[in-house]
C-alpha positions as CSV (number, residue, x, y, z in Angstrom):
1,X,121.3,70.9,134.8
2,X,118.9,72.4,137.0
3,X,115.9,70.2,138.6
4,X,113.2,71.5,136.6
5,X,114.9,71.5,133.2
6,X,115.2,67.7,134.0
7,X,111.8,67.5,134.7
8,X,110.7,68.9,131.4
9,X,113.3,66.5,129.5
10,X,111.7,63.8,131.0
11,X,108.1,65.5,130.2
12,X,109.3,65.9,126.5
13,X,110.2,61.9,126.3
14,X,107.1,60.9,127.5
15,X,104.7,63.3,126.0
16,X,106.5,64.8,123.2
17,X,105.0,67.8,122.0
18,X,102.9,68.7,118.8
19,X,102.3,71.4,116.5
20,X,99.4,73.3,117.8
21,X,98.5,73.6,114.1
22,X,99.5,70.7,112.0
23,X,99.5,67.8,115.3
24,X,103.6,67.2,113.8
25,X,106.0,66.2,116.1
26,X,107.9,69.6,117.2
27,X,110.1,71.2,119.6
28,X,108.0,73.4,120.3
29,X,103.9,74.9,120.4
30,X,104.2,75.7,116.8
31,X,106.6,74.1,114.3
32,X,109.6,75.3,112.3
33,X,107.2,74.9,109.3
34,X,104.3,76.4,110.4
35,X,106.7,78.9,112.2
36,X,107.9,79.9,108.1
37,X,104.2,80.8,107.6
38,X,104.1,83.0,110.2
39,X,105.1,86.3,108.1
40,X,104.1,90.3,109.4
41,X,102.1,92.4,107.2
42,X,104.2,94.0,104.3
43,X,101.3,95.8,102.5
44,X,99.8,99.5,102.2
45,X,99.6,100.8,105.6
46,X,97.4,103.6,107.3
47,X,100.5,105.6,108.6
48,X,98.6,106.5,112.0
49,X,96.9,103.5,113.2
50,X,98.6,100.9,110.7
51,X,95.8,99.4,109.6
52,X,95.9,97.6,105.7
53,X,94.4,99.9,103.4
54,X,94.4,100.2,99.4
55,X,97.9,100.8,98.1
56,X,96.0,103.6,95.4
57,X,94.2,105.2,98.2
58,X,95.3,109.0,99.1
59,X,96.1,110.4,101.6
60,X,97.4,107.0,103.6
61,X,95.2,107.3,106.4
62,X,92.4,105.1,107.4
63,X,88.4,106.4,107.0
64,X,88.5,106.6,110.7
65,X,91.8,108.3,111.4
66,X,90.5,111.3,108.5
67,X,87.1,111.2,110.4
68,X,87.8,110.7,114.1
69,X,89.9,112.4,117.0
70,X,92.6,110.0,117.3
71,X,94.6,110.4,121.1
72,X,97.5,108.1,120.3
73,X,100.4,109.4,118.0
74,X,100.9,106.3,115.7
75,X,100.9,102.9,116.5
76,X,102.1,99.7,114.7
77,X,100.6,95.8,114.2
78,X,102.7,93.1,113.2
79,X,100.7,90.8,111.5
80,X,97.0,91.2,109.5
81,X,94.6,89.2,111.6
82,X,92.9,88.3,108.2
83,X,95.6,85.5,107.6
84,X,94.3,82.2,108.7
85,X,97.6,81.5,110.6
86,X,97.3,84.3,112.4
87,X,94.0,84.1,113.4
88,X,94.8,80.7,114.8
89,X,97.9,82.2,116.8
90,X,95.7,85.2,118.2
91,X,92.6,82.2,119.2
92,X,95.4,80.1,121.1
93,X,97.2,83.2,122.7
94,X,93.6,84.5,123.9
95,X,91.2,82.1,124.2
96,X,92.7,78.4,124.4
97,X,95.3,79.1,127.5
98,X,98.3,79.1,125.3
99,X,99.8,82.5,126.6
100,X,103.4,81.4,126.3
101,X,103.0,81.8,123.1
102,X,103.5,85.2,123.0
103,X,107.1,84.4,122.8
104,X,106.5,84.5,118.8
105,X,107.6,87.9,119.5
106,X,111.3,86.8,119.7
107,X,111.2,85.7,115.6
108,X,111.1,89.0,114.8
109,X,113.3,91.3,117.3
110,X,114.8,93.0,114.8
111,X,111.7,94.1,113.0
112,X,110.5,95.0,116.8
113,X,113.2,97.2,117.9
114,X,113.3,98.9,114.6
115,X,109.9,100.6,115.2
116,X,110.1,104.5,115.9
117,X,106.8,103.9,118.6
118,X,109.4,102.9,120.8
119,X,111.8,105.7,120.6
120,X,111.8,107.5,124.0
121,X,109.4,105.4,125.6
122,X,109.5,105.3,128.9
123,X,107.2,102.5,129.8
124,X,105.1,99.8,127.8
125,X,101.4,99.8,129.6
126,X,99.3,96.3,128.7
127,X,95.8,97.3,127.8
128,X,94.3,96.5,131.0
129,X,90.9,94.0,131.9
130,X,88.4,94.1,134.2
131,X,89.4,91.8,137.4
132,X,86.3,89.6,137.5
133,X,87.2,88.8,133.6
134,X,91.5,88.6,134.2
135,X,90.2,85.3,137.0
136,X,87.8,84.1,134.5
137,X,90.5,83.7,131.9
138,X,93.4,83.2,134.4
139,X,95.9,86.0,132.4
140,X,95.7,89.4,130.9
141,X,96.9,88.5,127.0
142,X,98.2,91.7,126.4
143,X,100.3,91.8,129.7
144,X,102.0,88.8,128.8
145,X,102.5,90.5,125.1
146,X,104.1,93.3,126.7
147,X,106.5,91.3,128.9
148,X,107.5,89.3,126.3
149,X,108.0,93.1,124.6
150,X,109.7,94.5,126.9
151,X,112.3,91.5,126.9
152,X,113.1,92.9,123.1
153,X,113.0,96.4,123.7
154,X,114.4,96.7,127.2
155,X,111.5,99.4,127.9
156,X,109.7,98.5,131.0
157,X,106.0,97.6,131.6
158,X,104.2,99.5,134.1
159,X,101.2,97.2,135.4
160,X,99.5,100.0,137.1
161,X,99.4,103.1,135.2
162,X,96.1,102.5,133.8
163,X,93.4,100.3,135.6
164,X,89.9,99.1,133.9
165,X,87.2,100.2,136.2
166,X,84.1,98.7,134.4
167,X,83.4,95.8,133.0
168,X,82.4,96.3,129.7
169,X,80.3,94.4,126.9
170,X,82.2,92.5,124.5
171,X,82.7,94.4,121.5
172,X,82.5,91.7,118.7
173,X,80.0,92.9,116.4
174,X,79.9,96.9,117.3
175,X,80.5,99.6,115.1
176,X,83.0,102.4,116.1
177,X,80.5,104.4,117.5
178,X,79.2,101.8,119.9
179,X,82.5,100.4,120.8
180,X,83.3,104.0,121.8
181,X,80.3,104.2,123.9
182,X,80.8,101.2,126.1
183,X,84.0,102.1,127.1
184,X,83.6,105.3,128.1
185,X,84.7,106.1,131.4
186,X,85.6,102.3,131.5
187,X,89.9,103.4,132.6
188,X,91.3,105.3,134.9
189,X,95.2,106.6,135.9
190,X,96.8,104.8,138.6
191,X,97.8,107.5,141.1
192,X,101.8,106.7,140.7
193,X,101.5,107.8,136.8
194,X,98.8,111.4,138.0
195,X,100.4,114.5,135.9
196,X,104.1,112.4,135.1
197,X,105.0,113.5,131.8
198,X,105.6,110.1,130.2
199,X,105.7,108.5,126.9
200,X,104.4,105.3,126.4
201,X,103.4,102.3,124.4
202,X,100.2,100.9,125.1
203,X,100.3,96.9,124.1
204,X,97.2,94.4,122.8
205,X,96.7,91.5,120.8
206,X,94.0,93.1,117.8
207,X,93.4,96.4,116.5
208,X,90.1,96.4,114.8
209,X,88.6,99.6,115.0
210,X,91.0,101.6,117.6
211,X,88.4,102.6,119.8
212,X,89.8,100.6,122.9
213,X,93.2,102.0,122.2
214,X,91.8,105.1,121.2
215,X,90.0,105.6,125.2
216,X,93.0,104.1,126.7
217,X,95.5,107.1,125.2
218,X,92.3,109.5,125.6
219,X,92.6,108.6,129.8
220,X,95.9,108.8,129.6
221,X,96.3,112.2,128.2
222,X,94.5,113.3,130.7
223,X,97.2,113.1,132.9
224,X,99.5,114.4,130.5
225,X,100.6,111.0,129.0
226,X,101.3,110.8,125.7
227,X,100.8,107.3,123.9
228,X,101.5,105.2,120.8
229,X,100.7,101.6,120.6
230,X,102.1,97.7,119.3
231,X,99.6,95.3,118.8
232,X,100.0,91.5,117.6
233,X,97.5,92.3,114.7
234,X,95.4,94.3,112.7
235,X,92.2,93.6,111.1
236,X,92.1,95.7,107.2
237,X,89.5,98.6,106.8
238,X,86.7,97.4,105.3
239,X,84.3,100.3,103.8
């Protein structure tokens, strides 16, 4: 046994851990309980950006994929962020310093490496943050969401394909059109990735409107990269 694995033995007699939901007694951050409540979105789909959308309405595609220029190809979230559980997972992942947590990811491999966004990818690219903001919060979420990723899917991540260059307002509360607007210009192409004719999956935690995602693949097309993208969860259309 190595050193540290005795360490944490002895960390896990002393100060056994706890659900991070329900406070029971478990092996790990989240028990096998609250792990059974932990289920991906099965519902009515919008078949380019994935968000939940009426199972009557036609065509099935989202308000905003019909009515905006969309520079990804498809992308695909595993959970709806509507879910109470969820909402809890994404808080403690972002927010509450629980990044490991990530590793959620591993429940549902098979689901994962089933997706077609991965076919012919050639890397996975986290959505990136501005530095000031990466040492205010200590980690980049969606970095950590595309190693554990890339674990599943054997597909690499490339950290430094695409960079934030501004540090943006937050964009709780905007509409599409002023989410859009304060990221313009906010990414650029690392010089490794200028005119390589890659594929890639851009990773994050939430997909609410698509207008981060939707600059991200916009910069990287510019460079001739072409882009789908996996996020932990989706937020439904709401008219």
């Amino acid at each position: 046994m190595r050193l540290q694995d005795s360490f944490d033995s002895i960390l896990n007699l002393l100060f056994p851990k706890h659900c991070l939901f329900c406070k029971a007694k478990s092996d790990w951050y989240i028990c096998k309980d609250c792990l059974k409540t932990i289920k991906p979105y099965k519902g009515n789909r919008c078949r380019i950006c994935s968000t939940p959308i009426a199972a009557t309405q036609k065509p099935a595609v989202c308000p905003i994929c019909l009515s905006k220029k969309r520079y990804f190809n498809k992308g695909f979230s595993l959970f709806n962020y509507e879910e109470e559980q969820i909402k809890k997972l994404i808080e403690f992942i972002k927010f509450n310093d629980y990044p490991q947590l990530a590793a959620i990811l591993f429940e549902f491999s098979g689901k994962i490496k089933s997706l077609d966004i991965f076919s012919n990818a050639d890397f996975l690219i986290p959505v990136p943050m501005y530095k000031k903001d990466i040492r205010k919060r200590g980690y980049n979420q969606s970095a950590v969401i595309a190693k554990t990723l890339s674990k599943i899917t054997k597909i690499p991540v490339h950290y430094d394909c695409l960079n934030k260059i501004k540090q943006t307002e937050k964009q709780v509360g905007l509409n599409y059109e002023k989410r859009t607007k304060n990221l313009s210009k906010a990414f650029e192409v690392g010089k490794k990735c200028f005119n390589k004719r890659y594929t890639v999956v851009l990773v994050d935690d939430v997909f609410t409107t698509g207008s981060t995602l939707n600059e991200c693949a916009k910069t990287l097309l510019r460079k001739g990269i072409k882009s789908n993208f996996f996020t932990l969860a989706t937020t439904p259309f709401k008219a």
